[in-house]
C-alpha positions in Angstrom: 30.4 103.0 157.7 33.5 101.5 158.1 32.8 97.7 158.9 30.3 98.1 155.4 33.0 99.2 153.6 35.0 96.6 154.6 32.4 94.2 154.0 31.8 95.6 150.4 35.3 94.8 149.6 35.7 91.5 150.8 32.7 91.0 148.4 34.4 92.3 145.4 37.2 90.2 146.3 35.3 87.1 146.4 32.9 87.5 143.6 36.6 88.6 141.5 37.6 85.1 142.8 34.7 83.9 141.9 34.8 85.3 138.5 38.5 84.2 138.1 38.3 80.5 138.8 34.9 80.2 136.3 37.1 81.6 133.8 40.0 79.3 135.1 37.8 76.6 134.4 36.7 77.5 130.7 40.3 77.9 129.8 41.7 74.7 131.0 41.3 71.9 127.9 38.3 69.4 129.7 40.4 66.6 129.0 43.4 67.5 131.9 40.8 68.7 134.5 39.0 65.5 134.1 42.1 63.4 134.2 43.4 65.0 136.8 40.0 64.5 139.4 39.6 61.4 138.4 43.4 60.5 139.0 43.0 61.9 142.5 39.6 59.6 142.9 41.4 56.7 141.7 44.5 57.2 143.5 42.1 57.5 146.8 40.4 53.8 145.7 43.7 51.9 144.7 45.5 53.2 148.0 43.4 50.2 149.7 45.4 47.8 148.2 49.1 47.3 148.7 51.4 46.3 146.3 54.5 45.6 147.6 55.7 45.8 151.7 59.3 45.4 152.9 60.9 46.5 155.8 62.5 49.5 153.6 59.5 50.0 151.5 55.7 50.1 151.0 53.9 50.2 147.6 50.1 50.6 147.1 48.0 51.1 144.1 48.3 54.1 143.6 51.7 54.4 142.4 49.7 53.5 139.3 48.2 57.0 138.7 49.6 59.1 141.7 51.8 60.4 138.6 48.9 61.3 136.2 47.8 63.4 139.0 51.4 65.5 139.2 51.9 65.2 136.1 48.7 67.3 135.7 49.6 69.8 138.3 52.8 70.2 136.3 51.4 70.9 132.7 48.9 73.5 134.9 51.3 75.2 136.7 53.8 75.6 133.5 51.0 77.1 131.5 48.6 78.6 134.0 50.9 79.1 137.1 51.1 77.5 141.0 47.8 79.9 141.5 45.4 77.8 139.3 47.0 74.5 139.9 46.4 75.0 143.5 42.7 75.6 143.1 42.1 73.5 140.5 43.5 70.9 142.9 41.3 71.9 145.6 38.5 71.3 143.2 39.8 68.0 142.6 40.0 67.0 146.6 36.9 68.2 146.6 35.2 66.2 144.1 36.9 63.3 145.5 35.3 63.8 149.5 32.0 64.0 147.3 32.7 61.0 145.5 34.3 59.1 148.9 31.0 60.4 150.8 28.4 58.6 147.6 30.6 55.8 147.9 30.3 55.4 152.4 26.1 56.1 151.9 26.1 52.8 149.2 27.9 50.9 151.4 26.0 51.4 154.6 22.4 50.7 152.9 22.0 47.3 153.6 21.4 44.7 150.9 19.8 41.4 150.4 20.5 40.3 146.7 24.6 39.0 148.2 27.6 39.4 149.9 28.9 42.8 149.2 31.1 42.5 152.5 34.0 42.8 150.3 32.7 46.2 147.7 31.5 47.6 151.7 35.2 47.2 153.0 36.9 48.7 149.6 34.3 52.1 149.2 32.9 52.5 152.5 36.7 53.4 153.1 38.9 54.6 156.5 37.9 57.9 157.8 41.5 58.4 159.2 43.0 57.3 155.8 40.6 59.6 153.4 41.8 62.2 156.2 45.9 61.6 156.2 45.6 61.3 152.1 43.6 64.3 151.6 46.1 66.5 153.8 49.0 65.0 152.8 47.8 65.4 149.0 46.6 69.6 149.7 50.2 70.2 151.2 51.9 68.5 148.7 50.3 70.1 145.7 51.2 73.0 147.0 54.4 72.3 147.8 54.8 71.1 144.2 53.2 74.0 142.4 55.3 76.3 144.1 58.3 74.5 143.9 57.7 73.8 140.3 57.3 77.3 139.3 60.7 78.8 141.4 62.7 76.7 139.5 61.3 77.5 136.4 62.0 80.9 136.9 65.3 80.3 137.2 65.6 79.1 133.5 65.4 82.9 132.1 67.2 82.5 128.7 65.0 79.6 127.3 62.2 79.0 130.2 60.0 77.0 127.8 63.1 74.7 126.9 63.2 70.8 127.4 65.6 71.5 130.0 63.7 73.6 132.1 60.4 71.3 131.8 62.1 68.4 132.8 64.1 70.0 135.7 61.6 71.5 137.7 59.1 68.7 137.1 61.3 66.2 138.3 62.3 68.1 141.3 59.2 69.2 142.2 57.5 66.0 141.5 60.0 64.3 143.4 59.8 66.3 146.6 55.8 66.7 146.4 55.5 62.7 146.5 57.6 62.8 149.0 55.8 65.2 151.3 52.4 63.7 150.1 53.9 59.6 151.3 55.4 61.0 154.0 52.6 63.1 155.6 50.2 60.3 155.1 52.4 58.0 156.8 52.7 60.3 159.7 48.8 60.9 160.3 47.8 57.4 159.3 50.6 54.5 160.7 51.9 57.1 163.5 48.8 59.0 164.3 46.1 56.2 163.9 46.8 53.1 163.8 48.0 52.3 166.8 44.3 53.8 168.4 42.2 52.2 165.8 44.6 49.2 164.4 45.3 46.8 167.7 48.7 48.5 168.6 50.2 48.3 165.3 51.9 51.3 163.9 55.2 52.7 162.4 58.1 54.6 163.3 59.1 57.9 162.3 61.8 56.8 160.1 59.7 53.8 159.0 58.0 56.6 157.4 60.5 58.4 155.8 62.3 55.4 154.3 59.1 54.2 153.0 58.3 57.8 151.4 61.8 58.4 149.9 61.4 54.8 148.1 58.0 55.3 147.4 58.8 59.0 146.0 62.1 57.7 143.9 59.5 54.8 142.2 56.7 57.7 141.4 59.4 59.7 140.1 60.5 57.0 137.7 56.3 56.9 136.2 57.0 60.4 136.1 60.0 61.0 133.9 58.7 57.7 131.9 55.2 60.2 130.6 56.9 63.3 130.8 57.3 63.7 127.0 53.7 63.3 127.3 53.4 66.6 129.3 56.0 68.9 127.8 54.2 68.2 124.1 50.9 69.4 126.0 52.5 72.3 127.2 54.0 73.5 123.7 50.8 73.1 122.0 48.9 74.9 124.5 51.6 78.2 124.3 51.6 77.7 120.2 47.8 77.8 120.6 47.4 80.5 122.8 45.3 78.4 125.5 44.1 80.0 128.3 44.0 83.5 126.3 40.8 85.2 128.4 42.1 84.0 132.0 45.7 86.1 131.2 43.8 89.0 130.1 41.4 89.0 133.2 44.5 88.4 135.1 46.1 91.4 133.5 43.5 93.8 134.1 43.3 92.3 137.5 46.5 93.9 138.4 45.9 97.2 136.4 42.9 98.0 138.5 
């Protein structure tokens, strides 16, 4: 009796969850779900190209759009809370192994109409790399949401203020590309690369330099279309957006 009812209430709990994150989903507007997934795709496809590599810092492609994707997390978080940013960004990691594992099979499947040597190299991808950028990306998103709503909490006498947008957005956006450059770094050029890459590898503060520089330029794309995201966020409060997932959400906590 007791391991059933135990059993019956993890199942309430999961099909609550269930029923929470389908109403998550209706609330959100399409258009930042979809530019958020698709940010996190494209920031997977333009990482295999490197911009810019100095002794001090290291650039790839998807500076770009790495800042569409927090800048997403940001306008969730504000609106919806660090709860529903988190799992919509799991939804977005999780599209994107989908998408990375359509990409591997049409590379492996051979092909005698040309030389697709270079479109294998590109989407048949790293398995190490899709690994360090999707841990690195989970932590960080966390780390941001989190971070981002703290600080907003802080701003009590006018918490939907400029002021407050902009200071816990840059903050957390600054510290969650950090993590996300810096964990990467760590699992691919430290962790690796030096098995699977001839020897060649990084140091530990190889890393961090790179993912302070890396995390200062992001920030700059950041704070360049953050207008962008606080007139999102004031529209969707003025509009009531969201309205059925706070009232499920309120009678979650009644009951």
């Amino acid at each position: 009796m007791m391991y059933r009812n135990a059993y019956k209430k993890i199942k309430v709990k999961m099909q609550n969850a269930l029923t929470e994150f389908k109403i998550l989903l209706r609330s959100i507007p399409a258009t930042v779900v979809t530019l958020f997934v698709v940010s996190v795709v494209c920031m997977n496809l333009l990482a295999n190209k490197t911009l810019l590599q100095l002794d001090w810092i290291a650039l790839d492609g998807g500076i770009l759009i790495s800042w569409l994707s927090f800048m997403c997390m940001d306008i969730i978080t504000k609106h919806f809370g660090p709860k529903a940013s988190n799992r919509i960004s799991i939804l977005a990691v999780g599209i994107n192994l989908l998408t990375c594992l359509i990409f591997f099979v049409a590379s492996a499947i051979p092909s005698n109409a040309g030389d697709y040597s270079a479109f294998d190299g590109i989407f048949g991808g790293t398995w190490f790399i899709l690994l360090g950028s999707t841990i690195a990306f989970l932590a960080s998103a966390v780390v941001n949401n989190t971070l981002n709503q703290i600080i907003g909490n802080g701003f009590r006498k006018n918490p939907d203020g400029r002021l407050a947008y902009v200071t816990r957005t840059y903050i957390s956006t600054f510290i969650g590309q950090f993590l996300d450059n810096f964990i990467f770094s760590l699992i691919v050029f430290v962790g690796f690369a030096p098995i699977f890459w001839d020897g060649f590898c990084w140091t530990v503060l190889q890393c961090a330099t790179c993912a302070l520089t890396g995390a200062v330029a992001e920030l700059i794309m950041e704070i360049v279309f953050s207008p962008i995201g606080y007139r999102i966020t004031t529209k969707w409060k003025s509009e009531s957006v969201g309205k059925d997932y706070f009232e499920f959400m309120e009678r979650e906590k009644q009951s």
